[in-house]
C-alpha positions in Angstrom: 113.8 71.3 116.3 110.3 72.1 115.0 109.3 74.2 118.0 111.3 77.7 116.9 109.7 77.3 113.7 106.0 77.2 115.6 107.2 80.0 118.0 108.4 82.1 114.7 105.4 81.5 113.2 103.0 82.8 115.8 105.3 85.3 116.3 105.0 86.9 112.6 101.2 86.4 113.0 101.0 88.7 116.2 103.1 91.0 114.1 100.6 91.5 111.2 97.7 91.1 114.2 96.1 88.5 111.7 94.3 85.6 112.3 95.1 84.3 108.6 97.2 81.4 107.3 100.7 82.0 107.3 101.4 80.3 104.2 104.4 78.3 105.3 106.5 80.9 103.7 105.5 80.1 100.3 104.4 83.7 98.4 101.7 81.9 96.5 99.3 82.0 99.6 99.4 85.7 100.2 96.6 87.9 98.7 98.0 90.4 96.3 97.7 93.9 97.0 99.6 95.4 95.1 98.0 98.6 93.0 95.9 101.9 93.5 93.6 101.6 96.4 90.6 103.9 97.7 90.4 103.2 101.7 86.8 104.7 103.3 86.3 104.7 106.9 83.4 103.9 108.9 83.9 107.7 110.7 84.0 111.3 109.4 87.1 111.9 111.8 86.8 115.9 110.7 83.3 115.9 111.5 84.0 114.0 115.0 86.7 116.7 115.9 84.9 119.6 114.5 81.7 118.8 116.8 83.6 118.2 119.9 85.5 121.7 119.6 81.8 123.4 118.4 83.7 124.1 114.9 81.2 126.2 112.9 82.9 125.7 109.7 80.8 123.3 106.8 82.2 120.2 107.2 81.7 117.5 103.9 79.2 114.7 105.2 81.5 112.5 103.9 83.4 109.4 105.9 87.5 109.9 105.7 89.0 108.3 102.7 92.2 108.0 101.9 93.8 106.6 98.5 97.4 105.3 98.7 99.0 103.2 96.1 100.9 100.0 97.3 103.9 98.1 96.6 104.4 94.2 97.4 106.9 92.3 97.8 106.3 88.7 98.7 104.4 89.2 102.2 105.7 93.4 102.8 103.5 96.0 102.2 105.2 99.5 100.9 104.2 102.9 98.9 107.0 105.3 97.4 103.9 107.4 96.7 102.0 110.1 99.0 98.8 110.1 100.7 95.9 111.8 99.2 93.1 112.1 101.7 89.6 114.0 102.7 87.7 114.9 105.7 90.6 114.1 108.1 90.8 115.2 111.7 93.2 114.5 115.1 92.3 115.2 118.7 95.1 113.7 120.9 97.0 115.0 123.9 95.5 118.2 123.8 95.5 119.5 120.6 93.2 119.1 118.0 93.1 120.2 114.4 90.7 119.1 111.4 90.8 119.4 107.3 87.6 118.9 105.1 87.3 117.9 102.0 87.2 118.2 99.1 90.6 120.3 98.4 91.5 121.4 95.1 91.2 118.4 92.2 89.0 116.4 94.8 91.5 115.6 97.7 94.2 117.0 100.3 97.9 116.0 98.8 100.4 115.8 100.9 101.4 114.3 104.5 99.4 116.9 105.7 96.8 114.3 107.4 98.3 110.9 106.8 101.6 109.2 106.5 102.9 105.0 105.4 104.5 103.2 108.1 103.9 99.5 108.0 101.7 96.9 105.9 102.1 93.0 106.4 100.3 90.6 104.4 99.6 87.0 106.1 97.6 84.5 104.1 94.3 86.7 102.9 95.0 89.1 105.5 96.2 92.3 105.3 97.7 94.6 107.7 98.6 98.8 107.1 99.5 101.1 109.6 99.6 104.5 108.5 100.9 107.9 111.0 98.1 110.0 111.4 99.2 113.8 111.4 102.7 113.4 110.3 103.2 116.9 109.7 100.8 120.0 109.4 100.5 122.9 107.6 99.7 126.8 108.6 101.4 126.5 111.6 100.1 123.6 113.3 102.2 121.4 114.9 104.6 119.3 113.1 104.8 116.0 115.3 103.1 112.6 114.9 100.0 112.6 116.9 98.7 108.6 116.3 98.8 105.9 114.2 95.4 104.6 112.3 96.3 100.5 112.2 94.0 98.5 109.6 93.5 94.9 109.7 91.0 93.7 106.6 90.5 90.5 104.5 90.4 90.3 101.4 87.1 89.8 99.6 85.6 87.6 96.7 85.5 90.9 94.7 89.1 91.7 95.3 87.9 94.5 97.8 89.2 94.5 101.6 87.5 95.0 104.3 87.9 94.8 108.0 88.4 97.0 111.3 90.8 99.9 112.3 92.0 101.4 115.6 92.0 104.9 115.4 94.3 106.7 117.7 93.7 110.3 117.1 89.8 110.0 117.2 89.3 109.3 120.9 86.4 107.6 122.5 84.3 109.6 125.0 87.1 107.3 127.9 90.1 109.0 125.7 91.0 105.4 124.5 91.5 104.7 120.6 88.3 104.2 118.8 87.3 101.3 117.0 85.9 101.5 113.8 85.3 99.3 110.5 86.9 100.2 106.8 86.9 99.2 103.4 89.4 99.5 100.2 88.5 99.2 96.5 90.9 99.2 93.6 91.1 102.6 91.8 92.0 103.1 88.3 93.7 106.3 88.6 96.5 107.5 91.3 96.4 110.3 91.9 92.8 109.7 92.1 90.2 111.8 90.4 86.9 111.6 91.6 85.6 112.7 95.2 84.2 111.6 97.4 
């Protein structure tokens, strides 16, 4: 009898690609992530795309960042809010398209760059996977075009941090780059300061 529970277990803990406990199912284990977060990437995904298409428009020197503000309930991750991000870029089958920031009031609104689709939170692990290019504006296309997946652990200080597969930035073999982020609490959401 105890061997679907084992199987169930390791089964949620591929799902949220953690390596953290899985608390058993009691919610008092599970970091809290509730709240307004500011998410910085290792990469400047505009800057990536705008070199490899010899852009000459000034891209900000600034990594991406995103800020989303998250909803928790027991170990699922949601948002009912939208995405505000900067210095943003896809290159996937194709087509390519990039967005710098800042925009006006510090950041891009909109699904314009970035969409919610998943978060999963197992033990002090946390797990978001967020569509990249959900829709586009000025006559781009209006497809998803990758997914950006974030597994991070949360710190002493309340921060996360951790890696992320990007999969509109393409390595120089086309496969998803791998990259490292991290997310601070922000007071404010929308937020107001940039970068």
């Amino acid at each position: 009898m105890k061997m679907p529970v084992l199987i169930l277990g390791v089964s949620l803990l591929s799902v949220g690609c953690g390596g953290g406990s899985s608390g058993g199912g009691s919610t008092s284990r599970l970091a809290q992530v509730q709240g307004n977060w500011k998410i910085v990437l290792s990469e400047n995904q505009a800057a990536i795309i705008a070199a490899k298409h010899s852009v000459s428009s000034p891209i900000d020197p600034n990594p991406t960042e995103i800020a989303i503000s998250l909803n928790q309930s027991n170990a699922i991750v949601t948002t009912s809010e939208t995405l505000y991000t900067g210095n943003t870029g896809c290159d996937l089958n194709g087509s390519w398209w990039y967005a710098t920031g800042p925009y006006n009031s510090g950041w891009e609104y909109g699904t314009y760059s970035f969409a919610f689709d998943s978060g999963l939170v197992s033990g002090n692990t946390v797990t978001l996977t967020l569509i990249e290019a959900a829709s586009f504006q000025g006559g781009q296309p209006t497809a998803p075009n990758g997914q950006l997946k974030l597994l991070g652990t949360v710190q002493a200080d309340g921060s996360i941090k951790g890696t992320l597969t990007d999969g509109c930035v393409l390595d120089s073999n086309g496969n998803m780059s791998n990259q490292t982020f991290t997310a601070t609490h922000i007071s404010t959401f929308p937020p107001t300061t940039w970068p």
